[in-house]
DRENFI-517833 format. One line per 10 residues: number of its first residue (from 1); for each residue x, y, z of N, C-alpha, C. Coordinates in pm, whole numbers, always signed. Each point is the difference from the previous one (the first is absolute). Layout:
NUM> X/Y/Z/X/Y/Z/X/Y/Z  ... .
This chain:
1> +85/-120/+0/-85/+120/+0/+88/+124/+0  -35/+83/-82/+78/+171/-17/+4/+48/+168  +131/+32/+21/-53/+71/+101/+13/+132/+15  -14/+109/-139/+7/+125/+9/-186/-33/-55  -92/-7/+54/-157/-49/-38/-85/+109/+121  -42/+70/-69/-99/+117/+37/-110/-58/-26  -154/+58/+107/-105/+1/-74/+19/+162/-55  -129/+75/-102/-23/+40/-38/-28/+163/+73  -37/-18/+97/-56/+110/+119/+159/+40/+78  +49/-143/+39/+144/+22/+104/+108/+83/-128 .
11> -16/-42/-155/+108/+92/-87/-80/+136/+12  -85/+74/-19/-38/+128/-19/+17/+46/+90  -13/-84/+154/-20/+86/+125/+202/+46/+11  +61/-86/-60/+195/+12/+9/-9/+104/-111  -47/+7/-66/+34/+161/-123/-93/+91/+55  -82/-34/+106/-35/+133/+61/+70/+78/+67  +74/-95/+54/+78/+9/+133/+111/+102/-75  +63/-34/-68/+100/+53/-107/-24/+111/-48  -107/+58/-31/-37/+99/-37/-40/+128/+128  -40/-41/+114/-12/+65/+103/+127/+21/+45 .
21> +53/-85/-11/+184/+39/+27/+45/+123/-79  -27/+31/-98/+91/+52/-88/-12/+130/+41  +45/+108/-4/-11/+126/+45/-28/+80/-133  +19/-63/-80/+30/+116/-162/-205/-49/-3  -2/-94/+17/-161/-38/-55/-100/+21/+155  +30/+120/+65/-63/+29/+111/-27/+153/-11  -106/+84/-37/-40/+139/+33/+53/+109/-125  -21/-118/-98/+45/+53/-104/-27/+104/-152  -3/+77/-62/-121/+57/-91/+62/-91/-141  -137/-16/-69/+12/-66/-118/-120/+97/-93 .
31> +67/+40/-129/-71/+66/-46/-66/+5/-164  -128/-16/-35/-45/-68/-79/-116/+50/-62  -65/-89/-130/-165/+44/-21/-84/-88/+77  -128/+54/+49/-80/-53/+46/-109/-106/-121  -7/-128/-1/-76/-81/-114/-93/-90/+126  -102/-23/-54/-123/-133/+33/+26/+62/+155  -95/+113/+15/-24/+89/+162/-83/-87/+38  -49/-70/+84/-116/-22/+69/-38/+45/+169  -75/+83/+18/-31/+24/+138/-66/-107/+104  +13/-105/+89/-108/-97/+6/-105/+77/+108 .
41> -79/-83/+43/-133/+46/+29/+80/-1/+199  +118/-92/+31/+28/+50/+139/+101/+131/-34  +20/+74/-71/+55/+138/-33/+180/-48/-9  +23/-129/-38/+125/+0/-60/+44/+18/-98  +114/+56/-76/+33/+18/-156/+115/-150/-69  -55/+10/-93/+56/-117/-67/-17/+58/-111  +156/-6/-78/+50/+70/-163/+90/-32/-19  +97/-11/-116/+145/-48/-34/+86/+153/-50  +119/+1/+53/+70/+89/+7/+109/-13/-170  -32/+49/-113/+71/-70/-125/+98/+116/-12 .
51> +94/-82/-40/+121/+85/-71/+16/-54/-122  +112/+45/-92/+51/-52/-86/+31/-125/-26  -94/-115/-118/-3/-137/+26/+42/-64/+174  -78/+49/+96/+4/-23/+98/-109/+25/+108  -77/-69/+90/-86/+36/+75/-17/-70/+153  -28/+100/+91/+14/-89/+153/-144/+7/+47  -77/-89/+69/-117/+16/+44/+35/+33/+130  -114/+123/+57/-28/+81/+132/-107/-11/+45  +21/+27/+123/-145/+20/+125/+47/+85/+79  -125/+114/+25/-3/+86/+100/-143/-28/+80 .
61> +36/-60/+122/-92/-9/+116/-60/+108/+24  -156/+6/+48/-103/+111/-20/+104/+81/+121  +48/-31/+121/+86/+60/+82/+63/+84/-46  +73/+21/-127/+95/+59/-61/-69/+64/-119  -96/-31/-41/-85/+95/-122/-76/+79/+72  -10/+15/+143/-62/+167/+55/+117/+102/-23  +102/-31/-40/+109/+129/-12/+16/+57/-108  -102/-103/-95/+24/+29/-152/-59/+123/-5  +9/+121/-66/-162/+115/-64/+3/+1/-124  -16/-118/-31/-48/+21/-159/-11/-215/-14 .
71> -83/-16/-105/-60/-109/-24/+131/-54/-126  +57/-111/+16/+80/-69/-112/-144/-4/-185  +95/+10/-78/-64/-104/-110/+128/-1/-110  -60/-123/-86/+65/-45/-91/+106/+102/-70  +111/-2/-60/+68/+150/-31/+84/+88/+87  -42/+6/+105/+83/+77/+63/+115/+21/+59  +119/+36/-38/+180/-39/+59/-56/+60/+184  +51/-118/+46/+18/+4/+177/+108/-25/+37  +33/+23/+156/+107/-63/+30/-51/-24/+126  +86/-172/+23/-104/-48/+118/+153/-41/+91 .
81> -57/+7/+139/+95/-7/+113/-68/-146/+48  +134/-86/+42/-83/-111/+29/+117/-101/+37  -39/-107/+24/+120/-133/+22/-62/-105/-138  +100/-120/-16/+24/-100/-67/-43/-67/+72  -82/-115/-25/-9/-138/+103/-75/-81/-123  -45/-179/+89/-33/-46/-81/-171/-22/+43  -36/-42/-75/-159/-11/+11/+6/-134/+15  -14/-60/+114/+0/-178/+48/-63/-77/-97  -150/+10/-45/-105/-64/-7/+74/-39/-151  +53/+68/-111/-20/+24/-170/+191/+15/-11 .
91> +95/+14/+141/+119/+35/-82/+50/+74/-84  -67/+121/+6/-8/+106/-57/+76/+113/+81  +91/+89/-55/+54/+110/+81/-61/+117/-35  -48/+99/+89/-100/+102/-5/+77/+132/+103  -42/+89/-131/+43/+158/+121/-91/-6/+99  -4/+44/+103/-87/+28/+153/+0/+145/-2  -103/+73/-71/+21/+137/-2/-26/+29/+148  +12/+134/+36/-12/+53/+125/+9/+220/-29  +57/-3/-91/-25/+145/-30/-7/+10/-214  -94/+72/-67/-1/+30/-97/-28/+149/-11 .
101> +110/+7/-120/-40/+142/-61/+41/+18/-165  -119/+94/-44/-22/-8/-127/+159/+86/-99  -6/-28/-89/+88/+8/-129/-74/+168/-80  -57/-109/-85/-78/+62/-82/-29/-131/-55  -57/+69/-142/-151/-125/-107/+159/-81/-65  +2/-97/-63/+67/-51/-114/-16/+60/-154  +79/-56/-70/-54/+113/-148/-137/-125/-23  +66/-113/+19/-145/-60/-97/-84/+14/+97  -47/+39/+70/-128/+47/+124/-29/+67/-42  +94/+158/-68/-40/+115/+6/-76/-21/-172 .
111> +97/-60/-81/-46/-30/-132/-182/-90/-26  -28/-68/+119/-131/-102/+8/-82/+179/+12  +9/+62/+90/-103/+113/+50/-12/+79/-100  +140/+30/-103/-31/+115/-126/-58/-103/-86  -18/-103/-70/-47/-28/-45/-188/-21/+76  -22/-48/+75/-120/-27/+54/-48/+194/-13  +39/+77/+37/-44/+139/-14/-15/+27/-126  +101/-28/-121/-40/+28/-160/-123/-64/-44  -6/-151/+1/-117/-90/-23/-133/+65/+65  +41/+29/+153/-126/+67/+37/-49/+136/-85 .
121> +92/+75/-19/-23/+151/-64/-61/-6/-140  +26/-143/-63/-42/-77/-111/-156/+7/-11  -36/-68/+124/-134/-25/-10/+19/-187/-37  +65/-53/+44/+24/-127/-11/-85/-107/+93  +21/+71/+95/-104/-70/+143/-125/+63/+27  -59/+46/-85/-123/+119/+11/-133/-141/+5  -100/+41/+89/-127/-84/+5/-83/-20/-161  +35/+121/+4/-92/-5/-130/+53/-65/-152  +163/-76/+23/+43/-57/-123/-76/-171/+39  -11/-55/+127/-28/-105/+21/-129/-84/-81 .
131> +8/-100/-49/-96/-109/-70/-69/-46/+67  -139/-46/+2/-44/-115/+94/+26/-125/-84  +5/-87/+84/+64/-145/-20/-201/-78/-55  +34/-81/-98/-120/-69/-54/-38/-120/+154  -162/+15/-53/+8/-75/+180/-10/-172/-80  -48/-5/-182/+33/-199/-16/+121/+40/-74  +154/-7/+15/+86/+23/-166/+18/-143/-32  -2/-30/-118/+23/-88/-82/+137/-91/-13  +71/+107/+6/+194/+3/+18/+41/+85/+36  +94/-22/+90/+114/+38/+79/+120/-45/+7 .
141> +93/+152/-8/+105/-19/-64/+124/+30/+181  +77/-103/-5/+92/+18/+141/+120/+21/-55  +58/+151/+41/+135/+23/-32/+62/-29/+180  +126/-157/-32/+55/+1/+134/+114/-120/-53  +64/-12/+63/+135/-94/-3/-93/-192/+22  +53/-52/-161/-90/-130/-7/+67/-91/+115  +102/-17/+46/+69/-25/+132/-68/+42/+169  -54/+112/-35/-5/+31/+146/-85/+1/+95  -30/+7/+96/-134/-84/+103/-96/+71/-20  -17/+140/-50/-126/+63/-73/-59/-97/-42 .
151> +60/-24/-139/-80/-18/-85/-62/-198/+48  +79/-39/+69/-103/-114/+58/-80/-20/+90  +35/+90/+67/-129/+64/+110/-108/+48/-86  +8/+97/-84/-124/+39/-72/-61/-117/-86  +17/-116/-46/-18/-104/-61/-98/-120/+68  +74/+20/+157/-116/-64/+96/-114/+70/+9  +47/+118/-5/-175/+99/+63/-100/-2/-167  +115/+13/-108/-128/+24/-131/-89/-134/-28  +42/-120/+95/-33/-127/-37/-158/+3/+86  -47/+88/+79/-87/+37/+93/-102/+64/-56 .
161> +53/+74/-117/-94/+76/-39/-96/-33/-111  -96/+75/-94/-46/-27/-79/+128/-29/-126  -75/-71/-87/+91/+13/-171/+53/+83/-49  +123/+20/+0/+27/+134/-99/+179/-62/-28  +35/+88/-136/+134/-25/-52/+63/+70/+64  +107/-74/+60/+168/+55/+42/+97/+3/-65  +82/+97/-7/+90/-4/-116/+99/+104/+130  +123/-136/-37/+128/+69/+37/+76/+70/-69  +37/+98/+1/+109/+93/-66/+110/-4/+94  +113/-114/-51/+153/+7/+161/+58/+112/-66 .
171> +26/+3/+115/+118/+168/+6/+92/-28/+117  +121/+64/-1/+97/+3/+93/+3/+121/+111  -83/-50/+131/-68/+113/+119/+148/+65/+77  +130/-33/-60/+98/+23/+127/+133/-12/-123  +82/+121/+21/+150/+7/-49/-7/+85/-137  +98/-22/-20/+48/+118/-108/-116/+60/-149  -27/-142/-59/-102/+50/-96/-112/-58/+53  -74/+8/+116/-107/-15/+5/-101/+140/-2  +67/+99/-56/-95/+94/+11/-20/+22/-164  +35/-23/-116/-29/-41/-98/-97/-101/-52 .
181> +48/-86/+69/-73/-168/+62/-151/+38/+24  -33/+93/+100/-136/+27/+34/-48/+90/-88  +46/+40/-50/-79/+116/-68/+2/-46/-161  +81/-48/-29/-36/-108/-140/-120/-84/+27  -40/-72/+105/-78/-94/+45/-153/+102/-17  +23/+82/+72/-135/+64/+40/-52/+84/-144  +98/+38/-87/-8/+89/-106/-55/-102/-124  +39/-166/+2/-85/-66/-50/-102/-54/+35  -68/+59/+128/-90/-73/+35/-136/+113/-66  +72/+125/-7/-97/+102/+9/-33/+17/-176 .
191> +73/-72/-110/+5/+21/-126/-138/-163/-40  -31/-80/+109/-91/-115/-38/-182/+66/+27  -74/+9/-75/-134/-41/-14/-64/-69/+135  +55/-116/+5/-80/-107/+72/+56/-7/+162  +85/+156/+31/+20/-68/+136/-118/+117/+74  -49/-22/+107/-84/+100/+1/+59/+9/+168  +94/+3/+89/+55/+27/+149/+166/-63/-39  +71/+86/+57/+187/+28/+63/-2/-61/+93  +88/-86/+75/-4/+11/+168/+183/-13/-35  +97/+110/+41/+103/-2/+5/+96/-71/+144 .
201> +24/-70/-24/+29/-42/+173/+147/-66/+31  +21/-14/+100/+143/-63/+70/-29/-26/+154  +65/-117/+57/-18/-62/+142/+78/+167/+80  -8/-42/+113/+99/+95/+85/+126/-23/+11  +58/+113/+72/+159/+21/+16/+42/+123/+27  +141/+24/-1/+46/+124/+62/-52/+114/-108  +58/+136/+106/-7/+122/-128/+57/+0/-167  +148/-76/+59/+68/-22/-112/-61/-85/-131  -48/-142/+81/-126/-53/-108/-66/+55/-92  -106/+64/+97/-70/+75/-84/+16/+112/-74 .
211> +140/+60/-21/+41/+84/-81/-45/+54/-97  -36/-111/-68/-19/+11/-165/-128/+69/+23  -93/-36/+84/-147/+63/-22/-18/+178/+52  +132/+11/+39/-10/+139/+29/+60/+114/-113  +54/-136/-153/+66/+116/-87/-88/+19/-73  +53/+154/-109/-92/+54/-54/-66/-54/-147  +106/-95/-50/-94/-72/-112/-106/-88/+33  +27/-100/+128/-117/-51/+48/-109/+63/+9  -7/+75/+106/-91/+158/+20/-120/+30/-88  +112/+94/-141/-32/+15/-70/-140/-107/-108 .
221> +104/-112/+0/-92/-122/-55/-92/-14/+28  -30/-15/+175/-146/-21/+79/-98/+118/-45  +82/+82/-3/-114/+133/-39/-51/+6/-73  +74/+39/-155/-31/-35/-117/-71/-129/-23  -3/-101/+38/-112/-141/-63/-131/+62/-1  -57/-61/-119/-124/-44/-53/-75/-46/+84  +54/-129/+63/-79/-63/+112/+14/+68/+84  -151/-83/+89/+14/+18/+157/+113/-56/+102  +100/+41/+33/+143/-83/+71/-47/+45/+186  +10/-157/+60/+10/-86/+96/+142/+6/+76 .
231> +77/+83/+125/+131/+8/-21/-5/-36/+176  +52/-156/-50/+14/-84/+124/+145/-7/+33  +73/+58/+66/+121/+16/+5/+46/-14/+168  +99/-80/+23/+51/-23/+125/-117/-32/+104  -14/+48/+117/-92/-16/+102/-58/+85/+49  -82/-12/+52/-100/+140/+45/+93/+97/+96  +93/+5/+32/+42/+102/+61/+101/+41/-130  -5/-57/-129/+118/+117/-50/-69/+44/-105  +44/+99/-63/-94/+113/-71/+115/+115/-84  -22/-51/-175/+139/+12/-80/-131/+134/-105 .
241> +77/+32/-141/-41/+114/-33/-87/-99/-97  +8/-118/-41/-93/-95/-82/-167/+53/+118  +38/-67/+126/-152/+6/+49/-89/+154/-68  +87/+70/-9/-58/+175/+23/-59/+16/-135  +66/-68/-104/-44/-20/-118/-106/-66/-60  +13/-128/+75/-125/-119/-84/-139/+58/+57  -127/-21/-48/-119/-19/-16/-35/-42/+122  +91/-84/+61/-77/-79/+179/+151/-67/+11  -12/+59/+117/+179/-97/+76/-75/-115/+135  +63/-90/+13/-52/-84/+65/+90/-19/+89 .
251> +26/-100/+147/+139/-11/-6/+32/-98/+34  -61/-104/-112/+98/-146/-5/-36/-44/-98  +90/-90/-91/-21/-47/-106/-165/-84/+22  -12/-89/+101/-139/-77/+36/-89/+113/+4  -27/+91/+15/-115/+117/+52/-7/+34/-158  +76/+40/-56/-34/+8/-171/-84/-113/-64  +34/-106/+45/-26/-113/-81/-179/-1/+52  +5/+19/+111/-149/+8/+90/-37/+79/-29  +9/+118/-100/-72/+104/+47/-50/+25/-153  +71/-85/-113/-3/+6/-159/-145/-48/-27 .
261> +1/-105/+47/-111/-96/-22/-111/-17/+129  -104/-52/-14/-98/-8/+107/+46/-188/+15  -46/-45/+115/-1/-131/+21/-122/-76/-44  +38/-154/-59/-112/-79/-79/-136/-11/+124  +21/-24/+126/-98/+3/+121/-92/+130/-4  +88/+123/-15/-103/+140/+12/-84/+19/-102  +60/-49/-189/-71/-3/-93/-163/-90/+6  +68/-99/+98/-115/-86/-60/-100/+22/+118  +49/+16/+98/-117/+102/+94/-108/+120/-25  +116/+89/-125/-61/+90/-52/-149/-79/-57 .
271> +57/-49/-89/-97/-46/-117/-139/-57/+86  +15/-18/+87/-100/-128/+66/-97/+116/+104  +96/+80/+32/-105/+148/+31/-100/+70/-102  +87/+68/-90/-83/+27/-157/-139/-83/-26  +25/-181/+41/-106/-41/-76/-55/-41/+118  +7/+38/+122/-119/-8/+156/-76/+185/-24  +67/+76/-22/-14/+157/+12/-106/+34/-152  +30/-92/-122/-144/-51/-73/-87/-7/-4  -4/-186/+81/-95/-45/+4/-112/+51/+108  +87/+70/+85/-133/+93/+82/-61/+98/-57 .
281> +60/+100/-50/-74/+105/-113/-47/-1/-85  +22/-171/-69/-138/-35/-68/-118/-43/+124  +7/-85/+47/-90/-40/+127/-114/+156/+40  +125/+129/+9/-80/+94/+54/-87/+38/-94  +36/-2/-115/-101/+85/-128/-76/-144/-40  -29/-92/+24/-104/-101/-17/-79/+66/+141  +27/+4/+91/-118/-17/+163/-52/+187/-72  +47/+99/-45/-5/+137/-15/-130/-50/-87  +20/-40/-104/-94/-23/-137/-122/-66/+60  +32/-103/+138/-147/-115/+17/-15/+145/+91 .
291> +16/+84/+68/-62/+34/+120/-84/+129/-83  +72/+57/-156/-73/+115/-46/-130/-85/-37  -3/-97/-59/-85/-86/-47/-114/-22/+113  +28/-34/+76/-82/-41/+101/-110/+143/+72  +59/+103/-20/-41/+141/+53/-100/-1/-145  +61/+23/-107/-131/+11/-89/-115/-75/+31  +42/-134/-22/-120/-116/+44/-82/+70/+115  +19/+32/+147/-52/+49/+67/-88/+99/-19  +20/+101/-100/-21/+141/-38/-83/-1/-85  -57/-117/-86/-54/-21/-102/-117/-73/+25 .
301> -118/-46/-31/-77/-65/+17/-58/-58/-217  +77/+30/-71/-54/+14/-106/+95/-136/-77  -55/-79/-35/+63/-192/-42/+83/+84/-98  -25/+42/-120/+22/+68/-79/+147/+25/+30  +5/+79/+67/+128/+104/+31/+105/-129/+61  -75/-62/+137/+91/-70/+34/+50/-96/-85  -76/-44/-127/+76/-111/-65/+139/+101/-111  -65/+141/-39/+130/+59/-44/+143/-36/+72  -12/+39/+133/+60/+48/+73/+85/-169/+30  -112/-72/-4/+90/-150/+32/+96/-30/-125 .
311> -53/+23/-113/+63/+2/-148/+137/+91/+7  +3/+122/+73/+117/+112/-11/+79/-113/+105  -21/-41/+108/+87/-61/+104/+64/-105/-62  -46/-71/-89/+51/-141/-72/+113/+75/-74  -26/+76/-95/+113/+38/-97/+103/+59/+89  -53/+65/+93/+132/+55/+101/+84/-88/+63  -55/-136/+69/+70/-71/-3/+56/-108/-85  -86/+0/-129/+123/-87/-114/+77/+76/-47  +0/+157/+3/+144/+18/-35/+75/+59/+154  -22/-17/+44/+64/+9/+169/+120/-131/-3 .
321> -88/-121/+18/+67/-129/-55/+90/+12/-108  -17/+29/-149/+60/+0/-112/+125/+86/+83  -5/+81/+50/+78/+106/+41/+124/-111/+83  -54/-4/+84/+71/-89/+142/+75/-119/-87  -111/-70/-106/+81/-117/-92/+153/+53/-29  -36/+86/-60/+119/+81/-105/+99/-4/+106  +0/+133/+93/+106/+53/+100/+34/-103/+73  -53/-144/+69/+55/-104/+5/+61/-85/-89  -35/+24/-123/+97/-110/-79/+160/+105/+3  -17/+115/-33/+129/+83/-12/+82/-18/+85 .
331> -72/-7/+132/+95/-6/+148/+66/-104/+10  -109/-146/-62/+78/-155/-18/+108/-25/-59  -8/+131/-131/+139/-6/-116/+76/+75/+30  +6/+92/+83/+123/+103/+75/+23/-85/+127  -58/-86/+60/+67/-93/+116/+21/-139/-83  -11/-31/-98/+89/-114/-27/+101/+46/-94  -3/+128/-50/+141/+19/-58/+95/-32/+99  -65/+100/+121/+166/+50/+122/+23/-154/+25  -77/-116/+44/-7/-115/-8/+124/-46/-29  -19/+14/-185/+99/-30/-101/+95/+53/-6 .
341> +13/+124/+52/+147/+26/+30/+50/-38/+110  -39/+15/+141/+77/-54/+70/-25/-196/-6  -22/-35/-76/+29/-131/-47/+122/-31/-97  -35/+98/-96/+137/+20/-49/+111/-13/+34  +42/+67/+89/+100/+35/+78/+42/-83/+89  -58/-100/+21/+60/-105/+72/+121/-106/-32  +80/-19/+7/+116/-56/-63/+1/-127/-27  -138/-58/+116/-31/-152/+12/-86/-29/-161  -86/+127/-28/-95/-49/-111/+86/-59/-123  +131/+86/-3/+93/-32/-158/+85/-105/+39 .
351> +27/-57/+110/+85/-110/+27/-117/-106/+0  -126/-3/-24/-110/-115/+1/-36/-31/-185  +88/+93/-16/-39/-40/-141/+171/-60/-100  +54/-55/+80/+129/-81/-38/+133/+113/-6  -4/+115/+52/+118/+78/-29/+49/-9/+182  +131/+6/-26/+99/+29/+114/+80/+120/+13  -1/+56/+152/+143/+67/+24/+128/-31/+22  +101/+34/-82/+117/-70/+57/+74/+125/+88  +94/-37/+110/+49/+111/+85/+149/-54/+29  +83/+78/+4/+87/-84/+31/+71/-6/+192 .
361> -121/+18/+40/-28/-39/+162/-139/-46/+31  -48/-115/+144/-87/-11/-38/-49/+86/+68  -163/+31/-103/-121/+105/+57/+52/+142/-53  +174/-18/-104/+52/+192/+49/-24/+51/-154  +63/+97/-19/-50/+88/-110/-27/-78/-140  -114/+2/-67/-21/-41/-113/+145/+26/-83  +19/-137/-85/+96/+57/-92/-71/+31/-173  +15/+129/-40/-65/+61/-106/+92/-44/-142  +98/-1/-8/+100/-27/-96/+117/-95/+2  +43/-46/-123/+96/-119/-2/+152/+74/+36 .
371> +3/+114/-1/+108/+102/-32/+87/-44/+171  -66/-10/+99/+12/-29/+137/+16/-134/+12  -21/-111/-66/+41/-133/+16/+140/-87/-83  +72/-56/+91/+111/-51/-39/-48/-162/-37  +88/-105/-89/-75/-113/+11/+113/-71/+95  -28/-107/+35/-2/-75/+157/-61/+98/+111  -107/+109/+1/-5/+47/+75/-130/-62/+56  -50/+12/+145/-108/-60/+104/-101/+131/-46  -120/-66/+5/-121/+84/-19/-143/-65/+55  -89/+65/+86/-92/-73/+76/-159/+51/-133 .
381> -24/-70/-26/-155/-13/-99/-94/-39/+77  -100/+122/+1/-56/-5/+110/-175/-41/-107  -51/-119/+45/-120/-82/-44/-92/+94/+31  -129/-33/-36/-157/-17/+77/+30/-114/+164  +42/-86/-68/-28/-94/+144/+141/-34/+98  +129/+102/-13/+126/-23/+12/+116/+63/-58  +118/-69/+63/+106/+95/-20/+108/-99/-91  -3/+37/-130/+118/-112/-75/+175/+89/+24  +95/-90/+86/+116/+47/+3/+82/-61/-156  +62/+72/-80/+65/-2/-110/+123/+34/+3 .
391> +34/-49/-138/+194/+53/-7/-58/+53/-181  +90/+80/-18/+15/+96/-123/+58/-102/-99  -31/-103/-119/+88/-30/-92/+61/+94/-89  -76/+52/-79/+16/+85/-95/-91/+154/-8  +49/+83/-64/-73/+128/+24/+10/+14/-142  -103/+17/-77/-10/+78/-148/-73/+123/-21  -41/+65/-82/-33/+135/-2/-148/-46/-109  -83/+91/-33/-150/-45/+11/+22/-34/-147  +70/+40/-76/+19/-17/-193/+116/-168/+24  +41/-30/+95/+90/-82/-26/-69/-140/+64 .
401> -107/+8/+27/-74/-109/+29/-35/-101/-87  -24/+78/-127/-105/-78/-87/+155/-107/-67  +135/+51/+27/+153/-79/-42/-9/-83/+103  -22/+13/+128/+15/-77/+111/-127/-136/-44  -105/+61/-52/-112/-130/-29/+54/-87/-71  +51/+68/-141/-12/-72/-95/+122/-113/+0  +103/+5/+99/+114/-34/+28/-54/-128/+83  -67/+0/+105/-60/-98/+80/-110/-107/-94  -11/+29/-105/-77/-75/-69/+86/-95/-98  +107/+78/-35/+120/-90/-66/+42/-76/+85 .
């Protein structure tokens, strides 16, 4: 057995120790931009102190943020007084602020605010440029990274809803050309006919992440579209110059996806109200018609009249009926369309009719193209009644099949 053998807690608590020793890493100023501020709700600060390809994470105990007079945020050069130690739990070494004081803004801080002030002076974020969003759309178009937990989070929730086309547009949400990336994406979404809702989106992450949604071609893009744009970006506490722009900001990729479409349960509730909220207002104008009827009869003593009068009540109610026929058959063919679509849409109906998914995990992403398959490669084919595990012999391309037939027949 080793006998230099630590647990895990006894090594961090010896580089704590080490670090409380040190005198250079005791009461020291370190000086930096302030990135990812968070205030928590017991009044402690938690933010990362970045320098040049370099960054230290800090805490200032609410004890030590009564000395502050002024509130941290993202941008701002500080300089924080504090010790080095280690954080037991994660092994992590963290400043221990104990005194802060401000710098000034950073340029790109100061550069986010002149731009957000031009766009504003624009009329870019104005109420009155905003779209309303269609309450059935047909298709919907998702500009977001085909990789990233957006866009499969939103995939669970559209599976909830009524029928409608999804169409991914991938784009690259993070690094150098992803701000080209998005705005190519969104600029073809806005040149199609058939998409009738945007939802621009990306999972969460730091300030730096979300970068791209705060530059001005993005911006710009959201503004300018045709469509109505959906701008689900990071998490509800962060808020980039995309939100200020789109039509409706949401703040999570899932809350877009919920909020595009109505759910197949509320539709079909609807419908089943409509035809109870009907059939009583016919009910009322049948009892309206017997009770005017009945007041004549009373009022009358003359056979004559009353047999008119029984004659006017008949035709009122055969076309009362004819009426009710009609507007019930319509209601039958607008509730077995929705029927048919969300029948449609079931993945089980097209796998009952001899077609398979193949994935190359089981249960995981459909595979759409041969372009992604190697041959000896494993692939799960997923039945009506089961799961066929496979190996890849050969891969041909859709014109090179009919060589592959005619070859197996020789």
């Amino acid at each position: 057995m080793a006998k230099n053998l630590f647990r895990v807690k006894e090594i961090n608590l010896y580089i704590q120790g080490l670090l409380a020793d040190d005198a250079l890493l005791q009461n020291i100023w370190i000086e930096g931009e302030i990135s990812n501020f968070k205030c928590h709700s017991s009044g402690h600060w938690y933010f990362t102190l970045k320098g040049e390809e370099a960054a230290l994470k800090c805490i200032v105990f609410r004890q030590w943020t009564k000395g502050v007079f002024f509130l941290p945020e993202d941008g701002m050069e500080v300089r924080v007084r504090g010790s080095i130690a280690v954080y037991e739990r994660d092994g992590q070494y963290i400043l221990y602020g104990e005194e802060v004081t401000a710098i000034g803004t950073s340029n790109q801080y100061a550069q986010f605010c002149a731009l957000r002030e031009q766009l504003y002076q624009e009329g870019l974020f104005d109420e009155s440029r905003k779209k309303p969003l269609p309450v059935y759309p047909k298709k919907i178009a998702v500009v977001t990274s085909v990789d990233g937990a957006a866009w499969h989070d939103m995939q669970k929730i559209f599976a909830q809803k009524i029928p409608a086309e999804i169409m991914l547009l991938p784009c690259s949400v993070q690094g150098i050309n992803s701000e080209s990336s998005i705005v190519q994406a969104i600029t073809m979404a806005g040149k199609r006919s058939d998409i009738d809702v945007l939802i621009v989106s990306r999972g969460g992450g730091s300030k730096e992440d979300l970068a791209v949604f705060n530059t001005e071609g993005v911006t710009r893009a959201v503004s300018e579209s045709s469509l109505p744009v959906i701008s689900a970006v990071g998490h509800e506490i962060d808020y980039t110059l995309v939100d200020l722009a789109a039509d409706v900001r949401v703040p999570t990729p899932t809350a877009a996806a919920n909020i595009v479409l109505p759910d197949k349960a509320v539709v079909r509730q609807q419908l089943w109200s409509m035809k109870n909220r009907l059939i009583a207002v016919m009910a009322d104008s049948v009892t309206s018609q017997y009770e005017h009827l009945q007041g004549l009869t009373r009022g009358c003593s003359i056979h004559t009249l009353l047999a008119q009068q029984r004659l006017i009540l008949q035709r009122s109610l055969r076309r009362l009926l004819l009426h009710m026929e009609t507007v019930k058959e319509e209601k039958q063919m607008q509730f077995q369309k929705q029927a048919m679509r969300l029948s449609l849409s079931d993945p089980m109906q097209i796998l009952a009719k001899g077609y398979g998914i193949a994935s190359k995990q089981l249960y995981g992403v459909p595979v759409k193209s041969i372009s992604g398959i190697a041959a000896k490669e494993s692939l799960y084919l997923q039945m009506i009644d089961g799961v066929i595990h496979c190996k890849v012999e050969q891969v041909a391309l859709a014109d090179a099949v009919a060589v592959l037939q005619q070859k197996g027949k020789e």
